[in-house]
N, C-alpha and C positions, 0 to 999 in steps of 0.2 A: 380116869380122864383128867383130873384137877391133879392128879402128880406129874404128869405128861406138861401141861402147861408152867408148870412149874419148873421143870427140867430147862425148858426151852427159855425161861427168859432168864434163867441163871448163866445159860449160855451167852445170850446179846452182850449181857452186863461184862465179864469175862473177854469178849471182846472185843466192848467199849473200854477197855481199862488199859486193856494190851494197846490199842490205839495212842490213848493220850500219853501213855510212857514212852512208845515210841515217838511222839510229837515233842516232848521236853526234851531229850534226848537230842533231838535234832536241834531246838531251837537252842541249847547248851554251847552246842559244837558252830553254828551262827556267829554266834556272839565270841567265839573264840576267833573265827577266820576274820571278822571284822574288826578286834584289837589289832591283828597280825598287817592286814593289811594297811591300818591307820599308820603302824610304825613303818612299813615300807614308804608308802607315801610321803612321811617325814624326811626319810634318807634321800630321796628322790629331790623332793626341794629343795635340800640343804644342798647337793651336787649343783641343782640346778642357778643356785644362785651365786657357786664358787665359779661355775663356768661363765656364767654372764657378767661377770667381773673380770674375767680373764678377755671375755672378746669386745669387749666394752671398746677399746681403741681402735683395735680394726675395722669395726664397723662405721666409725665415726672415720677413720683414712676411708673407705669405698663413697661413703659418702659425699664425701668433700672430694674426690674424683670426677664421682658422677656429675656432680655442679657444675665443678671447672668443664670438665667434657660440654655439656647444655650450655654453660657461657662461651667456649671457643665457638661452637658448632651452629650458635645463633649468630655470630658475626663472620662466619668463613662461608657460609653457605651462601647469604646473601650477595659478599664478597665475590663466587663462584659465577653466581647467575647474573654479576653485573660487568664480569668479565668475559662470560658468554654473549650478553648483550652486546660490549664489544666489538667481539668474531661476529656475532649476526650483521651489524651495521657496515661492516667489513666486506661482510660478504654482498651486501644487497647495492651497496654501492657499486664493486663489479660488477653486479647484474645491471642497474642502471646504466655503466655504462655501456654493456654491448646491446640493450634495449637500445640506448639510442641509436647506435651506430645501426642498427636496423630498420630504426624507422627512418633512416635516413636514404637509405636507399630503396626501401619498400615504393613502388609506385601505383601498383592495385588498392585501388579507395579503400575497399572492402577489407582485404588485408591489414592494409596500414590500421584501419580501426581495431581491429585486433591486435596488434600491435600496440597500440595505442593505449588502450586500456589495461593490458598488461604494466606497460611502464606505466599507468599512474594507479596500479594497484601495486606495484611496487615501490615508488614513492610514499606512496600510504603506510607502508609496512616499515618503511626506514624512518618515515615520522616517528611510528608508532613506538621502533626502537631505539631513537634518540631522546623520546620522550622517557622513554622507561630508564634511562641512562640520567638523563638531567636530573630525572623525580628522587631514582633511589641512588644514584652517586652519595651525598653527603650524609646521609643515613649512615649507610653502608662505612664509610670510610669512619663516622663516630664512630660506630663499634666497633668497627678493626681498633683502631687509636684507643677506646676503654680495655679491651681485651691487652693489649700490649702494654698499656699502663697497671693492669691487674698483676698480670705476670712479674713485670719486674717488681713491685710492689711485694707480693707474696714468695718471690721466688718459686713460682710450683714448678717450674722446667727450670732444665738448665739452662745456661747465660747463650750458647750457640742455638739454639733454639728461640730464643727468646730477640737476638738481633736478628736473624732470618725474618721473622715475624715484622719485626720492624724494618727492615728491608723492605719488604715487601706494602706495607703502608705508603713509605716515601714515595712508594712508585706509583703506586694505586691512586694517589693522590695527586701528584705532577701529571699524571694521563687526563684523570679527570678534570684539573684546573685549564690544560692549557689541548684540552680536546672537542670536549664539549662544547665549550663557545663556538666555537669553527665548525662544528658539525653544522650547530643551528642555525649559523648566521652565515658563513662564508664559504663553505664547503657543498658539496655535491647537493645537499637537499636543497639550498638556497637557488642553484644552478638550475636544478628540477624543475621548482616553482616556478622559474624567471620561462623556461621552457611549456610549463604547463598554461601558463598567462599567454603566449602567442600562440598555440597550439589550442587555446579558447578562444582566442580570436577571431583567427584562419575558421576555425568551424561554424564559429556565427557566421562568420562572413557569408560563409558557401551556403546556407541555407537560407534558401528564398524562396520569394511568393509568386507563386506559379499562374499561368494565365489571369493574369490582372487583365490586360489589356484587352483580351480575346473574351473574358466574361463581361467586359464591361457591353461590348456589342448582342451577346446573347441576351443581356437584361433588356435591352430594346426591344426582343422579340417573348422574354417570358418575362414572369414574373418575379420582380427583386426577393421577393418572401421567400421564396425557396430557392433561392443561393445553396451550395453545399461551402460548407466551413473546411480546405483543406488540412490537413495535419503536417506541419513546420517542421522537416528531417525525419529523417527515419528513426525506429526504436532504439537500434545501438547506436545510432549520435546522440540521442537523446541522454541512453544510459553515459557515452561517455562524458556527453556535457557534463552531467548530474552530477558525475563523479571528480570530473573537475573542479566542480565549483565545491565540493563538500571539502577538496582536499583542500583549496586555497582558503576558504572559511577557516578550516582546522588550524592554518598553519598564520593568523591573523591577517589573511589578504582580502579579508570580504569587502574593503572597502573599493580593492582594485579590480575584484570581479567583479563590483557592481558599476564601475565605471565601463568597464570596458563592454560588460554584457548591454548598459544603457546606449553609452554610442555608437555599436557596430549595429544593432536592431532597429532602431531610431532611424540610421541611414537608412537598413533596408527597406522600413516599410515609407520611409520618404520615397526612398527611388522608386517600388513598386505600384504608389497613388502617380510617379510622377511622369510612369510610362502610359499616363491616362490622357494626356495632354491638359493640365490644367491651366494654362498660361491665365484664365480669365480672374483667376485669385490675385494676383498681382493690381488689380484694381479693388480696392476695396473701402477707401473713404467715401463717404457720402457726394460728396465735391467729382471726384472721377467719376462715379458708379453714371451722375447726370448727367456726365459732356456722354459716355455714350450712345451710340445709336442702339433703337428701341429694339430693332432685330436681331443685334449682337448680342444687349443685354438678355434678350427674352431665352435666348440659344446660351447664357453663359449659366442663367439662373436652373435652365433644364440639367445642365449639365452639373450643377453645383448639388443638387438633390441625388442624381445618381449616384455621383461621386462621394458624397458626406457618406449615405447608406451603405454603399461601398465597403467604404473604409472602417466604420463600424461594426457594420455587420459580419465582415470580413477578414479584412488585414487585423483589424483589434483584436478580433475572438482568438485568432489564431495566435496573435504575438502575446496574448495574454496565457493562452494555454501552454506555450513554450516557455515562458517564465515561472509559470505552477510548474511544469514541468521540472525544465531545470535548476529553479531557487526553491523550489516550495517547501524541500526538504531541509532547508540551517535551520539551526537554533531558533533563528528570529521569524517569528513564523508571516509575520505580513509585508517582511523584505520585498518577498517577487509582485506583493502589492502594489509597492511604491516603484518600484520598477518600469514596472508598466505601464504605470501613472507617467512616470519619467520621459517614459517613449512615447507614448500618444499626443502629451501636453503641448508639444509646439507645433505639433499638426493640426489637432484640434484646433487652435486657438486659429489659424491661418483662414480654416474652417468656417469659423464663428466670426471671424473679422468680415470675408467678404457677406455673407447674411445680417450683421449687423449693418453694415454698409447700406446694402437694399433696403431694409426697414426703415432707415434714413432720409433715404432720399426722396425725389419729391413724389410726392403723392398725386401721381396721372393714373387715369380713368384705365388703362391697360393695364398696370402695375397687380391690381385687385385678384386677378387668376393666378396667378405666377407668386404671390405673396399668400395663396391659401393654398396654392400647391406644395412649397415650402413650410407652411404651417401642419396640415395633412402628412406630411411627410415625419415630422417631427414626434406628433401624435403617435404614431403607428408605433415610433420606435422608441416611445419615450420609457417604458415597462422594460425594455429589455436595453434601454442605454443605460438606466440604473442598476441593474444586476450587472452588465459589462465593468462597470464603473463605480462599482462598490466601495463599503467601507470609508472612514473617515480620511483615508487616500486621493480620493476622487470627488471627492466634496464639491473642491472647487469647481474642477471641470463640471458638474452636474448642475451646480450652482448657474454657471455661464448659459450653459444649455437652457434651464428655466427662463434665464434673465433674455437670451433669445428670441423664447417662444413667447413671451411677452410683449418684445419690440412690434414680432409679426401682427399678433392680436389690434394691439396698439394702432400699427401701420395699415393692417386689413381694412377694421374699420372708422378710420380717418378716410383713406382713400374711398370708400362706399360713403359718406355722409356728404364728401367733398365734391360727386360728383353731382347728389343731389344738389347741393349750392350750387354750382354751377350751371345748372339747367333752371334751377330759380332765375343767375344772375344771368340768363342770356333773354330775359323778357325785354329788356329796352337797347339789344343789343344788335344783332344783322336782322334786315329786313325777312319775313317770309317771301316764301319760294314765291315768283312773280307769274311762275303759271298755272300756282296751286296744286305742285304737287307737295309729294311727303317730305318733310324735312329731313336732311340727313340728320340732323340732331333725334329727331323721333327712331328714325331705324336704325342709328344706334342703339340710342338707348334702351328699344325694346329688345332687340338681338341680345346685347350687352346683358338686362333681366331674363331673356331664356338661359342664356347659356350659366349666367348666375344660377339658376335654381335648377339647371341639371342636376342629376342623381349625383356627379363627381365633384361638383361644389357646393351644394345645400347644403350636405351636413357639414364641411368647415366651418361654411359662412355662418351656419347658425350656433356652431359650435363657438364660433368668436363673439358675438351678440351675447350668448349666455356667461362665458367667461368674464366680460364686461358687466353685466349686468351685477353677478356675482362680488365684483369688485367691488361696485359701487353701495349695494343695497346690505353685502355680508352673507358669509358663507350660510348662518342660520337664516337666510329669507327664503321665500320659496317662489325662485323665476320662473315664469313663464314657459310654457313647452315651448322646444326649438323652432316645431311649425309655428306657432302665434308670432316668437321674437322673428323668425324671421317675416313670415307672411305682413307684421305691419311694418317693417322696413322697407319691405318692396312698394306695396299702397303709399308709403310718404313720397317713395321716389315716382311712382305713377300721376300720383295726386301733385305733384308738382311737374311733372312731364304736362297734365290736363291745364294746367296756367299756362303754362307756356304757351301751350296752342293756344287758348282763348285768347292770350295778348297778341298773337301774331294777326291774328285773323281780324281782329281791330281795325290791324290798320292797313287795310285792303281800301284804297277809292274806288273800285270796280266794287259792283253790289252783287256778282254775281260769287266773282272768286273766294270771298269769304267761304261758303257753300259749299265750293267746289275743293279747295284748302281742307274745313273740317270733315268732309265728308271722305278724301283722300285720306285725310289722317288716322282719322277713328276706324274707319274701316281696316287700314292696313296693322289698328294696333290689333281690330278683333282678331282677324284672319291670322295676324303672327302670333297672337294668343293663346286661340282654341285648339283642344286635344295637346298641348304640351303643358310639361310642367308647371310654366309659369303660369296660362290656367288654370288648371286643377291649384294649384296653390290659392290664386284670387278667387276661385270660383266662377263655375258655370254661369251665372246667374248676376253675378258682379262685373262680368265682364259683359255680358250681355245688356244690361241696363246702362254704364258706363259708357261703353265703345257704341257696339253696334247700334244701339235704339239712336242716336246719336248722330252716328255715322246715315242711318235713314230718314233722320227726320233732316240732316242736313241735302241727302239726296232730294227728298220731295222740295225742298224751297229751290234747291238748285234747279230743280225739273220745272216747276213754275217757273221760275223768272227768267229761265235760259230759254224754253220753249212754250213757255204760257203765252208771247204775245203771237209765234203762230195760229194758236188754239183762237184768241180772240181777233186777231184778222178775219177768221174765213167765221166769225160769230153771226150766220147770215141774216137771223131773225132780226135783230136791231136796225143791221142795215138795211133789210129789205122793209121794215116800215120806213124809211127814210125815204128809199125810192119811191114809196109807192105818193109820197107826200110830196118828191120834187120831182119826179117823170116816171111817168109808167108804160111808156113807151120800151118797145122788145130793143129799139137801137141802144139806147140811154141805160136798158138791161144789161144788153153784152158790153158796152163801152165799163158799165160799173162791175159785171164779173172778169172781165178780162184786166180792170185796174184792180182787182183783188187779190189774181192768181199772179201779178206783175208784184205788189207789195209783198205779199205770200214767200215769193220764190227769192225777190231782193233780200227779206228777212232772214228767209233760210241761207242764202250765201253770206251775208253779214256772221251770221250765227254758225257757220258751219267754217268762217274765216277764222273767227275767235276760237274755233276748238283747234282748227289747226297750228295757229300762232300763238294764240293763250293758253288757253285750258289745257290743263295735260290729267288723264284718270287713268293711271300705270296700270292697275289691276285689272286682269285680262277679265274675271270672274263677273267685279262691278262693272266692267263697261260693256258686257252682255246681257244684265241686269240691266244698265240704265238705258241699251239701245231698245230694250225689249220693253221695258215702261215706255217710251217714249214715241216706239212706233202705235204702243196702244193709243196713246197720248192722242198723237195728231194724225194718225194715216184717217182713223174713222172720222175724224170732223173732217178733212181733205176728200176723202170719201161720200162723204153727203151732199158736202159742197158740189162735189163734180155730178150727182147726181141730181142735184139741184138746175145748173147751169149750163151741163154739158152739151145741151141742145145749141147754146148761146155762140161756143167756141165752132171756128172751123175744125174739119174731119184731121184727128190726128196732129191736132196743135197742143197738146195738152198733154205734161209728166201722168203717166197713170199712177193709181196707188199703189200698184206691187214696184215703179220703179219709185217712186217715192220712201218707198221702204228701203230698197236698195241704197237710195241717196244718205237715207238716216244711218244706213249701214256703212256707209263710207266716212259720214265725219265719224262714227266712235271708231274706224277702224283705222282712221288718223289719213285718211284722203279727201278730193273737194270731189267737187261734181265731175271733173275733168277728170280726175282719178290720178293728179298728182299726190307725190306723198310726200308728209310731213317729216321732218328729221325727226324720230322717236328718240326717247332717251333707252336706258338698257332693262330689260325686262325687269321686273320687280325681285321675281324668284334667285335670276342672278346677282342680282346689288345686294342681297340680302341675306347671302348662305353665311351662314353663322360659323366661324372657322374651328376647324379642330381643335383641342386644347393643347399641340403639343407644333401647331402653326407657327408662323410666322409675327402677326399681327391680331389682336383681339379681333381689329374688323380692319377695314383701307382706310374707314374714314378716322382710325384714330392719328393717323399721321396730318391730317389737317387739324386734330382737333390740338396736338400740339404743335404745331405750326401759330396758332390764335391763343395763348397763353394771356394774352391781355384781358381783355373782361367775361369773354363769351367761348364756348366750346361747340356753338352750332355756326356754319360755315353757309 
C-alpha cells in the first residue's frame, strides 16, 4: 500500500518538472521575439521621420491654400448675397410697380384692401432689402478691398486673376456709393412711403362714427349706461392701418403718421358730436350764459349732459380703441396714448368751457337742479372718465374735469344758501297777499324743497353738502351722514321760510286776515309736506308741531273772530235779562228778536262780503273743515234762538237752520246769499304741480322771481 503511494507522487513531481521546462522554454523564446520586435520598431521610426521631413513642405503649401481659400470665401460670399440683395430690390420694385397700377384701377372696397396690403407688404420687404444692402454694403466691400490687397501683396494668384478681382471691387463699390442713397431717399421706396401716407389718410377718413345722431334720440327713451361702444372699421382696415403705420414708423415717418392719424380723427369725431346739433356750446362765458333765456338755457344745459356722456362714453372709447389699435404696436409704446389725448383735447375743452360757464353765472333759484344734474352726471362717469383718460397723458384733461366738478359743487351750493337769503331778505320787502291767501314765495319754495329732496336730487345735494363740509373740516374728520347735512339745510331754509310768514302777517290792519294768511299758509306747507319726501326727511312729527298745530290754532282764532260775533248776537240769555229789566211786554219781545235776526243776518252779509271780496281759503279740504266747524259753530245757537222766538216772528218769515247752513255753505264755496259768484283764483293742486325734471321751468313762478332781482324774490 505505502509503495503504491509512493509511485504516484513520483509521478506528480515528474510532471511538475516537465511543466516548468516547458514554461522557461517559452518565456526564453518571449524575450527573443521582444528584442526582434524592438529593433523593427526602430527601423520604422527612423523611416518615419525621413519621410516627415520630406512632406514637411507640402503640407505647409495645403495649408497656406486652405487659408487663402477661407480668406477669399469670407469676402466673396458676402460679396454674393449682397449682390443678390441687389436683384431682390430689383425685383420688388417691379412688383411695386404693377401693385400700384392695380390698385389703381381696382374699384371693389374689399378687393382694393387686398390689394392694398399686398403693396405695403411689399414695401415692407424692399425696406427690409435696402436695409440689408445699406448695413452690409461697406463691410462687404472692406473685405473685398483686404482680399485684393492680400493677393497682390502675396502674389498667390496670378496678376489676371488678381485685376479681375479688382475689377470687380471698383464696380461693387460705385453701385453701392451712388445706388444706395437713391434707393432710400429718392427712389421707389421714398415714392411708396409718400403713397402709403395718403392711402392712410383716405382710410382714416372713410371710417366713421356711425349712428351718432340717431343714438342721441334713443338715449331719450333708455338708458345712457348701456350705450353699445361701436368698433371703428372693420378688422382688415384695421390690420391694414396697423400695417401702415408700422411701415411708416420703420422707415422714420412716425412723426408724419402721427400728425396725419391726429388730424383726420380729430375731424371725425368733431364732425360726428357735431351732427348732434350743438350750436348752444358757442355760448359759453359767464357774461353770454346770463343774457340768455332761462328756457333755452335750461334745454341747452339738458342737452350739454347728454352730449358730454356722449362723447365720452362713446366717440372716446371707440377713437381710443382705434389708436390701441392702430399705434399700439411702435416701439414707443404710449404713442397711441398721446394720440388720443391729442384728438379729444380740443373737444373736451369746448366741453368744459360751456359747464364752466354755467357754474359762473349767476346763481338763480332755478339754476340748483340743472347744476346737480350736471354734477350727478359727472359722478357717475367719473371712475370710468379716468380709466378712458389714463396715464400721465391725460392728466391734464382729468385735472380740468376735477377742477369742474368743483365749480359745480361750489355753484350748487351757493345757489341753495342764496335762496335761503333771499327769502330772509324778502321780510320787509312786497306786502302779503291782501286776501290772505298763500304766498307765491311760500309755494315756491316748498315745491322747490319737494322736488329738492326727491330720490333724483337728495343724493347730489347731499353729496355736495358733504364734499364741502370735507373741504372745509379735512379729509381726516368725520362729516355728518348725508341725511343729517342735508335734512338740517332744508330746517334752516324752512325755518327762515317760518320768518318770513310771521313778518308778513304783522303787518295785516285787518285783525282777522292775519288768521286767515297763517292759517292759509301753514296748512298748505303741511298738506304739501306730508307722505313726500320732504316729510319723511323733516319728520312726521316736526311737521306736525310746526305747520299743522299752527295752521289750527290759527283756524280757531280765525273762527272766533270771523264768526264769534254771530255766535254772541243771538247770546239770548244776557239779552233776555235786559228785556226783562226794560219791557217785558210780547210786542217789545218780538220788536227785540226780530232786531236780532235783522243784526244776525246784516252780520252774516257783512261777513260773508268779506269772504267774497277778501278772504280767499284755496284748499278745497280746509274749507270743508272750516264750513263744517262753523256750521257747528252757529247753526245750533241760530237753532235755539229760533226755538226760543219763533212763536214771535210771522209764519215763514224766518231763514231756517238747514237753509242757514246752506247759506254758510255758499260763503266757503265762494258765493253770497243771491248765489253770485266770486272770481276764484286757480285751484291750489294746479298752481302747484311741481314740474318734471327735464321741464321747462322749476315752477311759472320762477320767471317773476327773476323779473324782481332787486331785493325780494316773493312777488
Amino acid at each position: 500500500m505505502a509503495a503504491n503511494d509512493e509511485d504516484s507522487t513520483l509521478v506528480k513531481l515528474e510532471s511538475a518538472c516537465s511543466d516548468l521546462r516547458t514554461l522557461l522554454q517559452t518565456s526564453i523564446q518571449m524575450g527573443k521575439d521582444l528584442e526582434e520586435m524592438e529593433r523593427k520598431f526602430d527601423d520604422i521610426d527612423e523611416r518615419l521621420s525621413t519621410t516627415a521631413k520630406r512632406v514637411a513642405p507640402l503640407q505647409s503649401l495645403a495649408m497656406a491654400a486652405k487659408a487663402l481659400e477661407t480668406r477669399i470665401n469670407r469676402a466673396v460670399s458676402p460679396a454674393l448675397a449682397l449682390l443678390n440683395s441687389f436683384k431682390l430690390s430689383e425685383s420688388l420694385q417691379n412688383k411695386l410697380i404693377e401693385l400700384s397700377k392695380k390698385l389703381t384701377v381696382e374699384k371693389n372696397p374689399r378687393k382694393r384692401l387686398k390689394k392694398l396690403l399686398k403693396y405695403v407688404e411689399c414695401v415692407d420687404q424692399l425696406h427690409v432689402a435696402i436695409n440689408i444692402i445699406s448695413r452690409d454694403g461697406e463691410p462687404v466691400i472692406q473685405k473685398l478691398q483686404e482680399v485684393v490687397e492680400f493677393l497682390s501683396r502675396t502674389k498667390a494668384t496670378d496678376h489676371y486673376r488678381t485685376q479681375r478681382l479688382k475689377e470687380t471691387l471698383v464696380t461693387l463699390k460705385v453701385l453701392y456709393e451712388s445706388e444706395v442713397e437713391a434707393m432710400r431717399f429718392d427712389g421707389l421706396l421714398d415714392e411708396a412711403l409718400l403713397n402709403l401716407q395718403d392711402e392712410f389718410e383716405i382710410m382714416l377718413q372713410q371710417i366713421k362714427h356711425q349712428n351718432i345722431g340717431e343714438q342721441q334720440a334713443d338715449d331719450q327713451e333708455a338708458d345712457q349706461s348701456q350705450t353699445v361702444v361701436s368698433d371703428l372699421g372693420t378688422e382688415m382696415e384695421v390690420q391694414v392701418l396697423k400695417r401702415i403705420a408700422e411701415i411708416l414708423a420703420a422707415n422714420d415717418c412716425l412723426d408724419i403718421c402721427i400728425d396725419i392719424f391726429v388730424k383726420v380723427r380729430y375731424r371725425r369725431a368733431a364732425k360726428a358730436l357735431m351732427r348732434l346739433n350743438p350750436d348752444y356750446l358757442r355760448t359759453y362765458t359767464a357774461e353770454e350764459i346770463d343774457e340768455v333765456a332761462w328756457e333755452s338755457l335750461e334745454t341747452a344745459i339738458s342737452l350739454w349732459i347728454q352730449h358730454f356722456e356722449l362723447a365720452v362714453k362713446t366717440v372716446f372709447v371707440s377713437e381710443k380703441k382705434l389708436c390701441n389699435q392702430v399705434l399700439g404696436g411702435l416701439s414707443e409704446e404710449l404713442v397711441w396714448l398721446e394720440c388720443f389725448v391729442k384728438i379729444a383735447d380740443k373737444i373736451m375743452a369746448v366741453f368744459f368751457r360751456f359747464g364752466e360757464g354755467v357754474a359762473r353765472s349767476n346763481k338763480e333759484p332755478q339754476k340748483l337742479f340743472k347744476l346737480l344734474d350736471m354734477f350727478d352726471s359727472l359722478e357717475k362717469m367719473k371712475l370710468e372718465f379716468a380709466d378712458i383718460f389714463e396715464g400721465e397723458s391725460g392728466a391734464d384733461i382729468c385735472i380740468r374735469f376735477r377742477e369742474l366738478e368743483k365749480l359745480l359743487v361750489h355753484a350748487s351750493s351757493k345757489v341753495f344758501w342764496e335762496f335761503g337769503l333771499q327769502i330772509e331778505g324778502t321780510s320787509d320787502g312786497f306786502p302779503p297777499p291782501q286776501d290772505g291767501s298763500v304766498p307765491k314765495l311760500v309755494r315756491y319754495a316748498v315745491n322747490y324743497l319737494k322736488y329738492l329732496t326727491s330720490e333724483t336730487y337728495s343724493v347730489p345735494m347731499a353729496k355736495v353738502f358733504r364734499t364741502q363740509q370735507v373741504w372745509k373740516a379735512g379729509i381726516l374728520s368725520k362729516p355728518e351722514s348725508d341725511e343729517n347735512l342735508l335734512k338740517d339745510a332744508i330746517m334752516n331754509i324752512m325755518e327762515a321760510l317760518q320768518r318770513n310768514i310771521e313778518s308778513k302777517s304783522s303787518r295785516y290792519k285787518d285783525k282777522i286776515l292775519p288768521h286767515v294768511f297763517v292759517m292759509n299758509t301753514y296748512w298748505y306747507i303741511y298738506m304739501r309736506s306730508r307722505n313726500t319726501e320732504l316729510g319723511m326727511l323733516l319728520g312726521e312729527q316736526y311737521i306736525k308741531e310746526k305747520y299743522k298745530s299752527v295752521a289750527e290754532e290759527s283756524a280757531y282764532m280765525y273762527q272766533w273772530q270771523a264768526w264769534g260775533p254771530l255766535v254772541r248776537l243771538l247770546d239770548q240769555k244776557e239779552d233776555l235779562q235786559e228785556e226783562d229789566i226794560n219791557d217785558s211786554s210780547r210786542r217789545n219781545n218780538g220788536a227785540f228778536a226780530r232786531g236780532k235776526m235783522e243784526a244776525f243776518f246784516n252780520c252774516f252779509d257783512e261777513i260773508s262780503l268779506r269772504h267774497r271780496e277778501v278772504y280767499t281759503i284755496p284748499d278745497a279740504d280746509l274749507r270743508a273743515q272750516l264750513r263744517e266747524a262753523t256750521v257747528k259753530l252757529v247753526v245750533p245757537v241760530y237753532t235755539e234762538f229760533l226755538n226760543t222766538y219763533s212763536s214771535l216772528f210771522p209764519v215763514k218769515s224766518y231763514v231756517s237752520p238747514e237753509s242757514l247752513q246752506k247759506l254758510i255753505g255758499q260763503v266757503f264755496n265762494g258765493t253770497d246769499r243771491t248765489g253770485n259768484t266770486r272770481v276764484k283764483s286757480r285751484d291750489s293742486k294746479d298752481r302747484d304741480r311741481v314740474p318734471p325734471r327735464n321741464s321747462v321751468s322749476v315752477d311759472r313762478e320762477v320767471r317773476i322771481l327773476r323779473r324782481s332781482r332787486s331785493n325780494s324774490i316773493d312777488v
